[in-house]
Structure formats: structure tokens, C-alpha cells
Biopython code that builds the backbone (N, CA, C, O; Angstrom):
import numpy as np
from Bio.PDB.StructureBuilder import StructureBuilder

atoms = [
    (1, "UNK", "N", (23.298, -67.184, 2.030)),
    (1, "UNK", "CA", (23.612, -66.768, 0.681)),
    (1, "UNK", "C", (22.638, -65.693, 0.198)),
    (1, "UNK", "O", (23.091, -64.845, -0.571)),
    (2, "UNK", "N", (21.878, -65.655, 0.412)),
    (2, "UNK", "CA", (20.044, -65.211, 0.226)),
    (2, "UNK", "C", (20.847, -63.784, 0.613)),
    (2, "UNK", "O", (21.411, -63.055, -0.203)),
    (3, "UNK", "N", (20.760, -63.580, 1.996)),
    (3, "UNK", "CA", (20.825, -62.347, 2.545)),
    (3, "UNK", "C", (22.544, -61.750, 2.386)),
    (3, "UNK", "O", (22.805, -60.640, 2.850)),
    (4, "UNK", "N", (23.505, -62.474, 1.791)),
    (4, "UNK", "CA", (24.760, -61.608, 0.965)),
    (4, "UNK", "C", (24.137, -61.048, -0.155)),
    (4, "UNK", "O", (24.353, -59.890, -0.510)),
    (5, "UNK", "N", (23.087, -62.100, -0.945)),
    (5, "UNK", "CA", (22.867, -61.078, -2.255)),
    (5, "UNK", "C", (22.056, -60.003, -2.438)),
    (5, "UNK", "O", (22.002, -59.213, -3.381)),
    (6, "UNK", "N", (21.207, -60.084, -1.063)),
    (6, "UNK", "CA", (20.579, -58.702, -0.805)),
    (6, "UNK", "C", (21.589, -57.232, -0.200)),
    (6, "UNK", "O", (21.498, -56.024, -0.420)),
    (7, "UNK", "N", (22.214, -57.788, 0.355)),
    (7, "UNK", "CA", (23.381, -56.697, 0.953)),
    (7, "UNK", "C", (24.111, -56.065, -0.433)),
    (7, "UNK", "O", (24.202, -54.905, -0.834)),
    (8, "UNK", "N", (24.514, -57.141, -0.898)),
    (8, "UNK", "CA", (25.353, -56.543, -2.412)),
    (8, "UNK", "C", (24.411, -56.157, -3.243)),
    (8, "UNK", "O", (25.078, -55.851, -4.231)),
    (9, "UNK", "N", (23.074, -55.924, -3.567)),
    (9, "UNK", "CA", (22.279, -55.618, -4.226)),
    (9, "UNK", "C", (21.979, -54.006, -4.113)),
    (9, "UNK", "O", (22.117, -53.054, -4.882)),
    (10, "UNK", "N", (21.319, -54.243, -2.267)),
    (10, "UNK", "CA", (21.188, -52.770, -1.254)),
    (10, "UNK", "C", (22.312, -51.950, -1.831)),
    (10, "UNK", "O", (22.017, -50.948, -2.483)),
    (11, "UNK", "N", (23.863, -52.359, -1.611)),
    (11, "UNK", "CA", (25.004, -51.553, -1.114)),
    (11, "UNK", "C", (25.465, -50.628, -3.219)),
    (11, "UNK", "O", (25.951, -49.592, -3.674)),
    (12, "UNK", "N", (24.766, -52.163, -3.805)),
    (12, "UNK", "CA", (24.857, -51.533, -5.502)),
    (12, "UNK", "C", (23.846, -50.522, -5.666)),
    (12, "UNK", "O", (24.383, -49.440, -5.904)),
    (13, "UNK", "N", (22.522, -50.452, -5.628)),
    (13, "UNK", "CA", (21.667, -49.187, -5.820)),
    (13, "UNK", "C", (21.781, -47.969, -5.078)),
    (13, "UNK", "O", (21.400, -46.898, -5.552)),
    (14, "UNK", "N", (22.416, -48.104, -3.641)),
    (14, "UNK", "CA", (22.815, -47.110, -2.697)),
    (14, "UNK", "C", (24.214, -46.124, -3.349)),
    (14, "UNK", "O", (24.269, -44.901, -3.224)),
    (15, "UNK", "N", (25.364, -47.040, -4.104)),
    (15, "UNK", "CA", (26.276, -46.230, -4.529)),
    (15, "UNK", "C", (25.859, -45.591, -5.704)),
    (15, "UNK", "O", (26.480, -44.561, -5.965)),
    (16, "UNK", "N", (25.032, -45.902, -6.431)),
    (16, "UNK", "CA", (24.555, -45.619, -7.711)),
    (16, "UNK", "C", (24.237, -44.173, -7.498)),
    (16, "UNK", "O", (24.763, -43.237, -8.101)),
    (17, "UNK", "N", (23.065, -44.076, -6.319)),
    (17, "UNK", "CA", (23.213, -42.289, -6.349)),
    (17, "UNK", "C", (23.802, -41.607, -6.354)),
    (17, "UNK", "O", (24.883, -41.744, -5.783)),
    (18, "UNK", "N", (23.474, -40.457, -6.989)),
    (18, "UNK", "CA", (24.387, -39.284, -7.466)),
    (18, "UNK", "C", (25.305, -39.712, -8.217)),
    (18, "UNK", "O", (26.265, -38.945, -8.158)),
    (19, "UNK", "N", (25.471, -40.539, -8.876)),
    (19, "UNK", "CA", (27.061, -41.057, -10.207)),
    (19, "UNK", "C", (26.773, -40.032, -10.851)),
    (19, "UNK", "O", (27.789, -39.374, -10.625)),
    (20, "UNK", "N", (26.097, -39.346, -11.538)),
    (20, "UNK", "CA", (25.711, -38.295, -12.955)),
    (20, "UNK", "C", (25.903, -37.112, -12.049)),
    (20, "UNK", "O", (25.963, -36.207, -12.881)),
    (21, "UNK", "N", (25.999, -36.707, -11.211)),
    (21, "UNK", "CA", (26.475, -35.327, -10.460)),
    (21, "UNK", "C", (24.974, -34.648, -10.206)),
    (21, "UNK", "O", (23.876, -34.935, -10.683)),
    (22, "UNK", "N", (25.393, -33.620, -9.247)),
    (22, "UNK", "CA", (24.100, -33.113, -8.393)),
    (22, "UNK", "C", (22.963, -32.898, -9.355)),
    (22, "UNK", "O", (23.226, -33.093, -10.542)),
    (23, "UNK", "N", (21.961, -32.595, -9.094)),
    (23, "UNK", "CA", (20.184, -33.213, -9.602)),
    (23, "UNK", "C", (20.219, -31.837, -10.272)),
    (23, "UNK", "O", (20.961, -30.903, -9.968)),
    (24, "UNK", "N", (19.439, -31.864, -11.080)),
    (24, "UNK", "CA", (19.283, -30.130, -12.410)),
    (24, "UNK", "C", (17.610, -30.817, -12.139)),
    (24, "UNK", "O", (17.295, -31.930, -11.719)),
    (25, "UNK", "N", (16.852, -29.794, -12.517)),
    (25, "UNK", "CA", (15.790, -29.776, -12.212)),
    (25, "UNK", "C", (15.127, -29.500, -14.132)),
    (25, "UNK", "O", (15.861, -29.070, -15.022)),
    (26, "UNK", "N", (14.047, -29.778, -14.279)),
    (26, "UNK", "CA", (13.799, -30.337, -15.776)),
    (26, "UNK", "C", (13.607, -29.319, -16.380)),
    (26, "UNK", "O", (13.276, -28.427, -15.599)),
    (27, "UNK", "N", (13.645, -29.038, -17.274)),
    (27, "UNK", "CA", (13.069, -27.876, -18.431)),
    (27, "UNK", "C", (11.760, -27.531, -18.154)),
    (27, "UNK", "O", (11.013, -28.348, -17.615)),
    (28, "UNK", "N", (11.315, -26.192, -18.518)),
    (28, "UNK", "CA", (9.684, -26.017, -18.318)),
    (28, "UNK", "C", (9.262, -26.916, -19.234)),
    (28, "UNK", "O", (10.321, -27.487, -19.493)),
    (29, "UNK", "N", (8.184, -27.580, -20.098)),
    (29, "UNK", "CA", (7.618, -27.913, -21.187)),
    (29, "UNK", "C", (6.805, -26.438, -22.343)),
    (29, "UNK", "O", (6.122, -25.530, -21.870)),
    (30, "UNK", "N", (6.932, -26.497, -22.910)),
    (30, "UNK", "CA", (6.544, -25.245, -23.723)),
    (30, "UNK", "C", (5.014, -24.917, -23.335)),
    (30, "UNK", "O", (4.912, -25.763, -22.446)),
    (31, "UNK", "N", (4.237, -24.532, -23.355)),
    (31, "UNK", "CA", (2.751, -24.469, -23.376)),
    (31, "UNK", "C", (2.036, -24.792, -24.573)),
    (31, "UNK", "O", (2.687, -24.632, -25.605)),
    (32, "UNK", "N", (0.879, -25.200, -24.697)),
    (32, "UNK", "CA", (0.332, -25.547, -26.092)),
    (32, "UNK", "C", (-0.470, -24.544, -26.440)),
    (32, "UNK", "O", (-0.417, -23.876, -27.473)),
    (33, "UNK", "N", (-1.480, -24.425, -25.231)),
    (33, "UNK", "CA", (-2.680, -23.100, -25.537)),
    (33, "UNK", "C", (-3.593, -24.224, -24.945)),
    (33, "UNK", "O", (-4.383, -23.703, -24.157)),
    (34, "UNK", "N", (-3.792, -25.719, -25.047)),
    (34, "UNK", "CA", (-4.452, -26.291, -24.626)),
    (34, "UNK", "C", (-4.765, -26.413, -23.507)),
    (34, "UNK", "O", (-3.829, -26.344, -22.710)),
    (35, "UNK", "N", (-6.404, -26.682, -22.831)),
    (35, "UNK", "CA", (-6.602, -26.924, -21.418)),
    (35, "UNK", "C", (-7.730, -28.269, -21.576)),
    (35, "UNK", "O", (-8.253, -28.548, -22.655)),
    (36, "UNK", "N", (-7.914, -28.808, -20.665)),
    (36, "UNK", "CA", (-8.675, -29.535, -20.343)),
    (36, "UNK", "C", (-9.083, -29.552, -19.394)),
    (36, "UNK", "O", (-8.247, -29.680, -18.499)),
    (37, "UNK", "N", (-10.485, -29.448, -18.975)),
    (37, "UNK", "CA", (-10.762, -29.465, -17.497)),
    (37, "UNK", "C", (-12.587, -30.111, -17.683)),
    (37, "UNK", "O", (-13.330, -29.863, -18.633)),
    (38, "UNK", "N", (-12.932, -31.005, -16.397)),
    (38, "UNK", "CA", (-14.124, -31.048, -16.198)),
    (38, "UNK", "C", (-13.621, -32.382, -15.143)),
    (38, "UNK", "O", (-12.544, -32.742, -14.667)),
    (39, "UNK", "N", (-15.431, -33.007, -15.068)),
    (39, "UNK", "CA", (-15.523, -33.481, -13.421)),
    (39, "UNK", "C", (-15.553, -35.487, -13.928)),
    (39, "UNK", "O", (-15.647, -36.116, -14.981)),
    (40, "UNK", "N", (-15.383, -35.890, -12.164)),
    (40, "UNK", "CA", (-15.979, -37.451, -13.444)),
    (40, "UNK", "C", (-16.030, -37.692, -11.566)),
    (40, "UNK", "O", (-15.298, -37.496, -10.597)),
    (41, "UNK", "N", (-17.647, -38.334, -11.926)),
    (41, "UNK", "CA", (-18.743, -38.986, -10.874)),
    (41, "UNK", "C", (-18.250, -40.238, -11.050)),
    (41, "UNK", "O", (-17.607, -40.622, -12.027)),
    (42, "UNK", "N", (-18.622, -41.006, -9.887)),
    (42, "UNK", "CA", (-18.433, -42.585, -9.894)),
    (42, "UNK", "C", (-19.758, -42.760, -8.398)),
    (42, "UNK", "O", (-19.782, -42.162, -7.323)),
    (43, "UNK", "N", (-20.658, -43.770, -8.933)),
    (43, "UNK", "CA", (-21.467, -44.092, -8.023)),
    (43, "UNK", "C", (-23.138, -43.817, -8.512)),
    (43, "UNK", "O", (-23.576, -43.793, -9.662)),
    (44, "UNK", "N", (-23.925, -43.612, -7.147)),
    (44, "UNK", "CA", (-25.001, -42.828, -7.296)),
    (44, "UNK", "C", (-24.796, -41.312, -7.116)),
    (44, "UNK", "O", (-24.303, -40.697, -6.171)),
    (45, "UNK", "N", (-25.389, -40.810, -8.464)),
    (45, "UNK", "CA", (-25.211, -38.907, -8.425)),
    (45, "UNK", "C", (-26.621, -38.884, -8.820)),
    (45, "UNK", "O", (-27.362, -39.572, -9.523)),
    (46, "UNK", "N", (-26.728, -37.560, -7.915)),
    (46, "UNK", "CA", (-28.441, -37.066, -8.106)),
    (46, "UNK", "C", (-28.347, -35.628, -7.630)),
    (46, "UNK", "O", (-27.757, -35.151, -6.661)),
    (47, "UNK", "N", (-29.029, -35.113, -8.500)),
    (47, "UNK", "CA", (-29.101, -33.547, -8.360)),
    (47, "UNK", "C", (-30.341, -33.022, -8.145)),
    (47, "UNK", "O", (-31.250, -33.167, -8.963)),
    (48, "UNK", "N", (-30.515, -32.171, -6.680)),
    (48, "UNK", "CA", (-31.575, -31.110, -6.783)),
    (48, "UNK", "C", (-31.588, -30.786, -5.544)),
    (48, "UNK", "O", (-32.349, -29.905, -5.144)),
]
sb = StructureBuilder()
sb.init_structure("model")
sb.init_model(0)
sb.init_chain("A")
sb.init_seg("    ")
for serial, (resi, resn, name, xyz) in enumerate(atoms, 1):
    if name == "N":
        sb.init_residue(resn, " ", resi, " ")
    sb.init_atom(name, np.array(xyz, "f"), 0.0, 1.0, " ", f" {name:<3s}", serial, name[0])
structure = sb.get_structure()
């Protein structure tokens, strides 16, 4: 029983692809002007 409801489970997420029609790829996001950048240590850090 176990392994019918995995088959009908498999065979349900397998048809599911592609229902909404071929893949579109996302919008750019606008830019803000914002950046963020810098570092991040974990451990012993020692400099010289």
C-alpha cells in the first residue's frame, strides 16, 4: 500500500510540470543605488 502511494504521489508531482506553459524567466528587479559589501571572520584572526 506504502509503495502505491508513493508511485501516485511520484507520478502527481511529475505531471504537474510544465501545467502553466514553458518557463519566462523573471523581471530584472529595479536597482536601488544601494550596495553593501564587507568581510565576516569566524575563528582565530590575527594580523601582521
Amino acid at each position: 500500500m506504502i509503495r502505491a502511494t508513493l508511485i501516485v504521489a511520484l507520478l502527481m508531482g511529475l505531471s504537474a510540470c510544465g501545467v502553466d506553459g514553458r518557463p519566462t524567466p523573471p523581471e530584472p528587479r529595479p536597482t536601488t543605488g544601494i550596495s553593501i559589501t564587507g568581510t565576516a571572520e569566524m575563528g582565530i584572526v590575527g594580523g601582521s
